[in-house]
C-alpha positions in Angstrom: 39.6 76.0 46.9 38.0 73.5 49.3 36.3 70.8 47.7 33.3 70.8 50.2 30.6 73.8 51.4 28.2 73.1 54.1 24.5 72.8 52.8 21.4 73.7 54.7 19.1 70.7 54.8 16.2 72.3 54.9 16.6 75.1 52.0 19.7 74.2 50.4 21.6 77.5 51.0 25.4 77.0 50.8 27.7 78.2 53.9 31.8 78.0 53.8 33.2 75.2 55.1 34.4 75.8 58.9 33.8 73.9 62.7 31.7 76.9 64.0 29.3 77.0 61.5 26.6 74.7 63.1 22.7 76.5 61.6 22.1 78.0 58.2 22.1 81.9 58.4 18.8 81.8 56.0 16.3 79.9 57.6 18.6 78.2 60.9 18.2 74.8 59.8 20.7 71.5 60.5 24.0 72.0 58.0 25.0 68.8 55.7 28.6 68.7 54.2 28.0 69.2 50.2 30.7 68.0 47.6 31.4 69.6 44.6 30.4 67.6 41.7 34.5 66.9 40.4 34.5 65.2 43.7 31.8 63.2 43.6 33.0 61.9 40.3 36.6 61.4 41.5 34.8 59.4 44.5 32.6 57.1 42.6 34.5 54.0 43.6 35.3 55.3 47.3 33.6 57.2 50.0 33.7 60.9 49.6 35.5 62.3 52.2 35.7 66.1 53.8 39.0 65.9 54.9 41.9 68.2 52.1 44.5 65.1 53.4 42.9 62.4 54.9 45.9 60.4 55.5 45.9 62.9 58.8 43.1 61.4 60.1 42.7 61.3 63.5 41.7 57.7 64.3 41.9 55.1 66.8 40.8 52.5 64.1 37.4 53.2 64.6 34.4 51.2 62.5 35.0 47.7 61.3 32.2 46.4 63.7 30.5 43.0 62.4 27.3 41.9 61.6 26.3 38.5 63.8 23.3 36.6 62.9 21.5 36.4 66.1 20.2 32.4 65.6 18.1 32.2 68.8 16.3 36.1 69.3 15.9 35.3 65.3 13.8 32.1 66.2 12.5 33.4 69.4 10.7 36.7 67.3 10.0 33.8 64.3 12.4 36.0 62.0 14.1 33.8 59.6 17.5 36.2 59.4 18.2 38.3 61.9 21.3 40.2 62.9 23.2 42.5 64.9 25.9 45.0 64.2 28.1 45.5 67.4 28.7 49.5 67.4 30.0 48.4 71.0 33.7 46.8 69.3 34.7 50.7 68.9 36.9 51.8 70.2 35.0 53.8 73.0 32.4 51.5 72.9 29.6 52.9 71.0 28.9 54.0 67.6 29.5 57.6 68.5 33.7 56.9 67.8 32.5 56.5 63.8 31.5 60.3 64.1 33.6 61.8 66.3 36.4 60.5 63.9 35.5 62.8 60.9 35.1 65.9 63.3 37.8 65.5 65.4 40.1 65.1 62.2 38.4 68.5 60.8 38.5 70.2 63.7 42.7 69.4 63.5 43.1 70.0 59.9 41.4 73.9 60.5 43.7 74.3 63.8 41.2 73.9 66.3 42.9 73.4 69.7 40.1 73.5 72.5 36.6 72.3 71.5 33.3 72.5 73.7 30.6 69.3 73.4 27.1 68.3 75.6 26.3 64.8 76.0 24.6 62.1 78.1 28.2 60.0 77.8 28.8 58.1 74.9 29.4 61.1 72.6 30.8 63.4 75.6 33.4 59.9 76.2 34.5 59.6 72.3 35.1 63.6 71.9 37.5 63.4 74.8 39.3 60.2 73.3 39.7 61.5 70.1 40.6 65.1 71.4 43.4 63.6 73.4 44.5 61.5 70.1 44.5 64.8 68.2 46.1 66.8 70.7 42.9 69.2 71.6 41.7 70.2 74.7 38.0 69.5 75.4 35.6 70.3 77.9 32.2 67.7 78.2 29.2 69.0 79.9 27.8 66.5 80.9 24.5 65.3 83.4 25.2 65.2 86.8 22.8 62.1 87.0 24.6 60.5 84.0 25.9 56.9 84.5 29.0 57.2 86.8 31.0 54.4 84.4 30.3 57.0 81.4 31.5 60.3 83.5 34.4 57.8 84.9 35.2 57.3 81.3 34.8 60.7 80.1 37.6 62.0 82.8 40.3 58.7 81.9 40.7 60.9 79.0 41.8 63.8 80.5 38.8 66.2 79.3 38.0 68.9 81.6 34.6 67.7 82.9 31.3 70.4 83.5 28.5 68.1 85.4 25.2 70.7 85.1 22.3 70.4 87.1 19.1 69.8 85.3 17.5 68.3 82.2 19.2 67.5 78.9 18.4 70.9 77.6 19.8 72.5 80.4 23.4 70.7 79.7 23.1 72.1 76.1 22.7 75.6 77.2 25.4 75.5 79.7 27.8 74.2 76.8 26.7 76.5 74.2 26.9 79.4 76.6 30.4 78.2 78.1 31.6 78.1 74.4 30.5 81.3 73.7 31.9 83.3 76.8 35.5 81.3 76.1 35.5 82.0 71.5 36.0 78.2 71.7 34.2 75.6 69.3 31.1 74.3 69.7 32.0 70.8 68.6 28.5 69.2 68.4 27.6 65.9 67.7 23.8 66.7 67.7 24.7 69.9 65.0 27.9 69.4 63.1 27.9 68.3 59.7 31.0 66.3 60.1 29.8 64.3 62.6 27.3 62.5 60.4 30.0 62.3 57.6 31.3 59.4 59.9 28.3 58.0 60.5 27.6 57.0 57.3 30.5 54.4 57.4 27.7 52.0 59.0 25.9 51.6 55.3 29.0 51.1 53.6 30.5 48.5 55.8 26.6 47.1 55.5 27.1 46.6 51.7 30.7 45.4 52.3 29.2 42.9 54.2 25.7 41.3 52.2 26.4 42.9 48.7 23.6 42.3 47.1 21.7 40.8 50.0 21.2 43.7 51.9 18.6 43.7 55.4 15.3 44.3 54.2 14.9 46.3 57.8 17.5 47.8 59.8 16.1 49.4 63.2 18.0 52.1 64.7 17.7 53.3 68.5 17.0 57.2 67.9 17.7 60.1 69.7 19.5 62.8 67.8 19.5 60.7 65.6 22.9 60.9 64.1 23.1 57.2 63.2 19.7 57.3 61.5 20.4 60.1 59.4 24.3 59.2 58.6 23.5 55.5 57.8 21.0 56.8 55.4 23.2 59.5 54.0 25.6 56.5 53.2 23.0 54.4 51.5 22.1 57.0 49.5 25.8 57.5 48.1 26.3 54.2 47.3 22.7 54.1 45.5 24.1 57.4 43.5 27.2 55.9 42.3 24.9 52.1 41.6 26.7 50.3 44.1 23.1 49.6 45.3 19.4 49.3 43.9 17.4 50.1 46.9 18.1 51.3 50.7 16.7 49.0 53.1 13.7 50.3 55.2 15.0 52.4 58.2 13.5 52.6 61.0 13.5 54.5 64.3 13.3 52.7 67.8 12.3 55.2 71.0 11.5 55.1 74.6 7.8 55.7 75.3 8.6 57.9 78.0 10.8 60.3 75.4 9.6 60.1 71.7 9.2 63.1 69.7 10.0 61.7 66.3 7.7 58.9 67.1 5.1 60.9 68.0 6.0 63.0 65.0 5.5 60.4 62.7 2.3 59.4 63.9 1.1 62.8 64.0 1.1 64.0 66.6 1.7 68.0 67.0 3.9 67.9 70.4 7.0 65.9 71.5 5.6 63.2 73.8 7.5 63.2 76.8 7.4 62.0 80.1 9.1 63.7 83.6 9.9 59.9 84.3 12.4 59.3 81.9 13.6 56.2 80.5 16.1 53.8 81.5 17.5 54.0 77.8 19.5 57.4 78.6 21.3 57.4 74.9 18.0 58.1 73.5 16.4 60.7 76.0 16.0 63.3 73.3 13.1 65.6 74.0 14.0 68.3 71.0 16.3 66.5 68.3 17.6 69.4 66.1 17.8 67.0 63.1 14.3 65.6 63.0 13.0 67.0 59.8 15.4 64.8 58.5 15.1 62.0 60.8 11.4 62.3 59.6 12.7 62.5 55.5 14.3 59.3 56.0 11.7 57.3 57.2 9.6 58.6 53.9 12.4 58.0 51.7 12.5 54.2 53.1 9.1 53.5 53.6 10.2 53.3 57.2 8.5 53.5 60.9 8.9 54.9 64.0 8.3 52.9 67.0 7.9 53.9 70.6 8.5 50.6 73.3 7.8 50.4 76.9 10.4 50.3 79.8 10.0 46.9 80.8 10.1 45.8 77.2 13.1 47.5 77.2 14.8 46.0 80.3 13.1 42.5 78.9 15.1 42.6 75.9 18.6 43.7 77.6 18.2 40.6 79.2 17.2 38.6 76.4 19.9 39.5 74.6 22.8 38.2 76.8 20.9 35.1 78.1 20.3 34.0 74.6 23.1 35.0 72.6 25.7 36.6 74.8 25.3 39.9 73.9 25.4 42.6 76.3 24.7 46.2 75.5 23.5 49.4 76.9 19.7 49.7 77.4 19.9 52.0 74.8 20.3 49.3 72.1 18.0 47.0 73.5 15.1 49.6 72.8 15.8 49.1 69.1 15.5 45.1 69.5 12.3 45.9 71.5 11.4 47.8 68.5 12.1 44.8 66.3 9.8 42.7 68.0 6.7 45.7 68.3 7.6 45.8 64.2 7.0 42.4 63.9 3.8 42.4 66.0 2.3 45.1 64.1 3.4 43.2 60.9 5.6 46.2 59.5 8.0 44.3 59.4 7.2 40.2 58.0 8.7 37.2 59.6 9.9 36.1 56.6 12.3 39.7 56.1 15.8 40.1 57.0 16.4 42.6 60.1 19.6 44.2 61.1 19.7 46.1 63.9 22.3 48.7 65.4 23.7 47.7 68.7 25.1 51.2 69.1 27.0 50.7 72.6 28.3 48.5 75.5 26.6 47.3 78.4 29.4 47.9 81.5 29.1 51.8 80.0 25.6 51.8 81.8 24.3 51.0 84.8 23.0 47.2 84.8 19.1 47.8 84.8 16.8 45.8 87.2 14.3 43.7 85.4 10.3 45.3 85.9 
């Protein structure tokens, strides 16, 4: 008997345990992993865990990424403690690896030997790393406008590369439908459960790290929001178990141009988009299938949702290698951007601690032009 079921996070219905599994049969909303309660007890002191033997893990010693108190941007934004965590030290380069881990594993452990994702590049770059450690054959649709250093990446790997035509959507329906004609697995960062079982690793290496002095405010660059919703997930483990008191306030950093869960929050009845787009491409998520949730968490943490301008965008990528050597995707200098617009609008107080997710590496991006 498996000691997990997949739970429907919007009404709670239960669902066996598989990789193709991706909505809830009842009601079609985003699946969670759910673990039955002898687990959780048997886990109190350690991270539950959905693999049966998770010393098969598929890894590529993924996670581990520190927390650097950023000095000078602290100073510059007049807060006393701020700090980054550098997603880019995995071992892909972006968060996404922390994820892809746990579903990758899964997807071994049940026999799964050719899987089917969609992605912009980051997630479409880790599925094919980790597919080659595990010995699985993947296909990544993938943008034919995506960064050419991100496709480049996605190929090293050996995955069998779909470039589509189109918007973001139209890369997700090409995938979906390719996976569907072949009987292969969907493996979906956006949709599967598993996924953000990985993601939550962020909190606990957070409360590895400060113990009891945990960030009053961590700010997350959103999209699907996978990071948003894991890290949260984790928090809310370790508060269950009283490793922690309180989960810090999470919130969610967007691109003007694309920012439905912004415009959510404040809201508004329709995704705000823009045919523009945004330079941050890791966050150009007009629909994000999880944002309900994304939404629950920034109740449950008294968070925000903030939406930032391009050039305040491309302003802070340079900011943050001029000033402290840091150099990250545009992606994560949206949440930075959003650290400052926090600050401004005095949700967030100078005299607070702010961690922010630095969720991928700047060479896997095309260097912006300052506007």
């Amino acid at each position: 008997m498996s000691h997990i079921a997949l739970q429907c996070s919007e009404c709670a219905a239960k669902h066996t345990a598989d990789m193709a599994t991706l909505h809830c049969s009842e009601c079609g909303g985003a699946l969670d992993v759910a673990y039955n309660s002898r687990t959780q007890d048997r886990h109190s002191a350690t991270m539950p865990n959905p693999l049966h033997s998770p010393d098969d893990a598929v890894t590529l010693g993924e996670g581990g990424a520190p927390a650097v108190s950023l000095r000078n941007l602290g100073g510059h934004l007049g807060v006393q403690r701020l700090y980054a965590k550098l997603e880019s030290m995995n071992p892909t380069g972006s968060f996404k690896d922390r994820g892809t881990a746990v579903m990758m594993s899964v997807a071994k452990e049940l026999g799964v030997s050719e899987v089917v994702e969609d992605s912009s590049g980051n997630a479409g770059a880790s599925v094919a790393a980790y597919a080659a450690r595990a010995g699985i054959r993947a296909h990544i649709f993938a943008p034919a406008s995506a960064p050419a250093a991100k496709l480049g990446q996605i190929a090293v790997y050996g995955a069998a590369t779909h470039l589509i035509d189109g918007d973001r959507q139209a890369v997700t329906d090409a995938a979906i439908d390719f996976a569907a004609r072949n009987a292969l697995v969907y493996a979906s960062h956006n949709l599967s459960p598993y996924f953000i079982e990985g993601t939550k690793t962020f909190a606990y290496e957070i409360v590895e790290r400060f113990g009891a002095n945990l960030p009053r405010n961590i700010v997350i660059p959103v999209g699907n929001g996978s990071l948003f919703i894991g890290a949260h997930r984790g928090f809310s483990e370790l508060r269950r178990v009283g490793r922690v008191s309180d989960i810090p306030r999470l919130h969610a950093a967007q691109a003007r141009a694309v920012m439905p869960i912004a415009a959510a929050f404040e809201g508004a009845r329709k995704p705000a988009t823009s045919a523009g787009g945004t330079v941050a491409g890791g966050i150009a998520v007009a629909n994000p299938p999880r944002m309900r949730q994304a939404l629950r968490v920034l109740r449950d943490t008294g968070g925000s949702a903030v939406a930032v301008d391009e050039s305040d965008i491309l302003r802070w990528h340079s900011l943050l290698a001029e000033r402290e050597g840091i150099f990250v995707e545009p992606t994560s200098a949206a949440a930075f951007a959003g650290v400052e617009a926090l600050v401004k609008n005095g949700v967030i107080r100078r005299s607070e601690s702010v961690l922010v997710a630095a969720t991928g590496f700047g060479l896997k991006d095309a260097i912006p032009q300052r506007i």
